[in-house]
C-alpha positions, 0 to 999 in steps of 0.5 A, spaced: 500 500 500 502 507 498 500 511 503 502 519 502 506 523 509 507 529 511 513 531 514 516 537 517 522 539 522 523 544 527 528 546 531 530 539 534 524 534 533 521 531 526 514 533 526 508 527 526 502 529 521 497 523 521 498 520 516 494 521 510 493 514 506 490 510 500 483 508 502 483 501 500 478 496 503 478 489 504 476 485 496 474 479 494 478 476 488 473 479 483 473 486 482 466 488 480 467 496 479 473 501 477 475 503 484 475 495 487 479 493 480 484 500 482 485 498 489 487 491 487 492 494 482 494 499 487 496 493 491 500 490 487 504 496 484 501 497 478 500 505 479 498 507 472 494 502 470 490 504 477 490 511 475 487 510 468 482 505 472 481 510 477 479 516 471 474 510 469 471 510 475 469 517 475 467 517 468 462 513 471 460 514 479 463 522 479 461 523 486 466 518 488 471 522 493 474 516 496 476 514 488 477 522 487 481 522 493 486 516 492 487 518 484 490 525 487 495 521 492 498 516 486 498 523 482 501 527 487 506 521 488 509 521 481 510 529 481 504 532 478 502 536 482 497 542 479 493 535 478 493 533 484 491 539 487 485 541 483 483 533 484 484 535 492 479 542 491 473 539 488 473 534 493 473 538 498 467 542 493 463 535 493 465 534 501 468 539 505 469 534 511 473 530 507 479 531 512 484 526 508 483 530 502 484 537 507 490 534 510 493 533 504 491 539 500 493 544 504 500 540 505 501 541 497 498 548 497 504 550 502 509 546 499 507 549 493 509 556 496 501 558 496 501 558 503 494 564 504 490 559 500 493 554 505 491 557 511 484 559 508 483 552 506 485 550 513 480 556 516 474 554 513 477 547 515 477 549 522 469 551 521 466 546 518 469 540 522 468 543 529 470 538 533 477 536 529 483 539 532 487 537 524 486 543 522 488 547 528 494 545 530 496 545 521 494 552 522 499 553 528 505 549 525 505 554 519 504 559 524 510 556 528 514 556 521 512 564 520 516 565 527 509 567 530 509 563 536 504 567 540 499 565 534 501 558 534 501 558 541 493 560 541 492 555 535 495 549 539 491 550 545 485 551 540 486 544 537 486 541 544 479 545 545 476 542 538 478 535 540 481 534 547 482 525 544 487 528 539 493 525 541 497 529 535 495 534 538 497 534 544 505 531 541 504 537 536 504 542 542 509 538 546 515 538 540 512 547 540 514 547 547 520 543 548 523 547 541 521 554 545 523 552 551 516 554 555 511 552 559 514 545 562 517 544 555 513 539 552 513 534 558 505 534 560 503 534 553 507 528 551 506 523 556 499 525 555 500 524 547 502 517 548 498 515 552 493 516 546 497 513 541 501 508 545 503 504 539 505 510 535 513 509 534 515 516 531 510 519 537 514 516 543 522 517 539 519 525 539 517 524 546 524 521 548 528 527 544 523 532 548 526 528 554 533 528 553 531 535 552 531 537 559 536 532 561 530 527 563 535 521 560 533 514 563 525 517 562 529 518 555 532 512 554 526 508 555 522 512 550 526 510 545 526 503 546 519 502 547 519 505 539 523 501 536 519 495 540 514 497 535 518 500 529 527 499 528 526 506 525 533 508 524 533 515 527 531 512 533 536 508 533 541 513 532 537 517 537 538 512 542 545 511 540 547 519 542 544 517 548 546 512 550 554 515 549 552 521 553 549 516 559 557 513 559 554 506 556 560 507 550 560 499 549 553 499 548 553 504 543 557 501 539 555 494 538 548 498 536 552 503 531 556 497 528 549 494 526 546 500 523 554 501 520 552 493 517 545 494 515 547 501 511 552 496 507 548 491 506 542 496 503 548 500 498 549 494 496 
């Protein structure tokens, strides 16, 4: 399965964007329609195959958002994105609470240096899904990255309001206090983060450098383990080798970064 993500650094600490993927479902092992065939093609690689079996699906059913929305993902993928972006807007015309489709737009929109028409998607976002706190804290981040704080600020603690079970929220808001170094930099919001989503590896290795941050290494240390209990991510484990040769367990490092030394040549090769 593709799936397409969204990702963004500031300060220290990798960002984590809900992950925006292809809506595939269970098939059976006929495909009876367009969309179904496009899935099974998407399954096993054959993207352009699935493209043109995803435009015969809205030739026939245009008021198909999950065949609109997973169209616009594979042309984005392949860099075509106007296409993509446009796919993404009449989506949101059609369906203006479709999140994945906001999520995404507003994404492409940013990177495509149309940041006022981001921030406006994201604001009508913001007051047709009420009780979703997405909008709000993309909102706060493109603030953050304008070096607004103050408004981030408000826009996080706005996000929390709109949904306070959104545990990217609560991450979001914790990585903008650790990078800013205010409130109990980002301490309270992580541990809250992870408990609603305890098996997100990115969140507890951004729960572990917020940690590390503030000098709160052994709580640090079994953040990162308990994300590559979930996921060997590579960073992480650089992360926890960093650690681990600040906390004077120097042998320990180096058995792990000669791991990764191999697992870099075996993947040159």
């Amino acid at each position: 399965m593709l799936q397409h993500t969204n990702k963004q650094t500031v300060g220290f600490i990798a960002l984590i964007l809900p992950v925006a993927t292809l809506a595939l479902t269970p098939l059976s092992a006929y495909a009876e329609t367009p969309f179904e065939a496009s899935q099974q093609l998407i399954e096993t690689g054959q993207i352009t195959e699935a493209r043109r079996t995803l435009e015969l699906e809205l030739r026939l059913r245009p008021e198909n958002i999950e065949a609109r929305y997973n169209l616009a993902v594979l042309l984005e993928e392949s860099d075509h994105q106007p296409e993509a972006i446009a796919l993404y807007q009449k989506n949101l015309e059609k369906a203006v609470r479709h999140l994945p489709s906001l999520i995404n737009l507003a994404s492409a929109l940013e990177r495509s240096g149309r940041i006022s028409e981001a921030q406006q998607w994201l604001e009508k976002g913001t007051k047709e899904i009420k009780h979703e706190a997405t909008p709000w804290y993309l909102l706060a981040m493109m603030s953050e990255r304008r070096g607004d704080n103050i408004t981030a600020n408000t826009l996080y603690q706005k996000a929390l309001k709109a949904d306070p079970l959104n545990g990217f929220a609560y991450l979001h808001y914790a990585i903008f206090q650790s990078g800013n170094d205010v409130g109990d930099r980002g301490i309270k919001y992580g541990a809250k983060a992870i408990r609603l989503l305890p098996k997100c590896a990115p969140c507890w290795s951004s729960y572990g450098t917020i940690l590390q941050h503030v000098g709160k290494d052994g709580e640090a240390l079994d953040a990162y383990q308990r994300s590559l209990s979930i996921d060997t991510d590579i960073n992480t484990r650089k992360k926890l080798i960093g650690l681990l040769r600040r906390m004077g367990e120097v042998e320990r490092a180096e058995r792990m970064q000669l791991g990764i030394n191999a697992w870099q040549r075996n993947h040159k090769e």
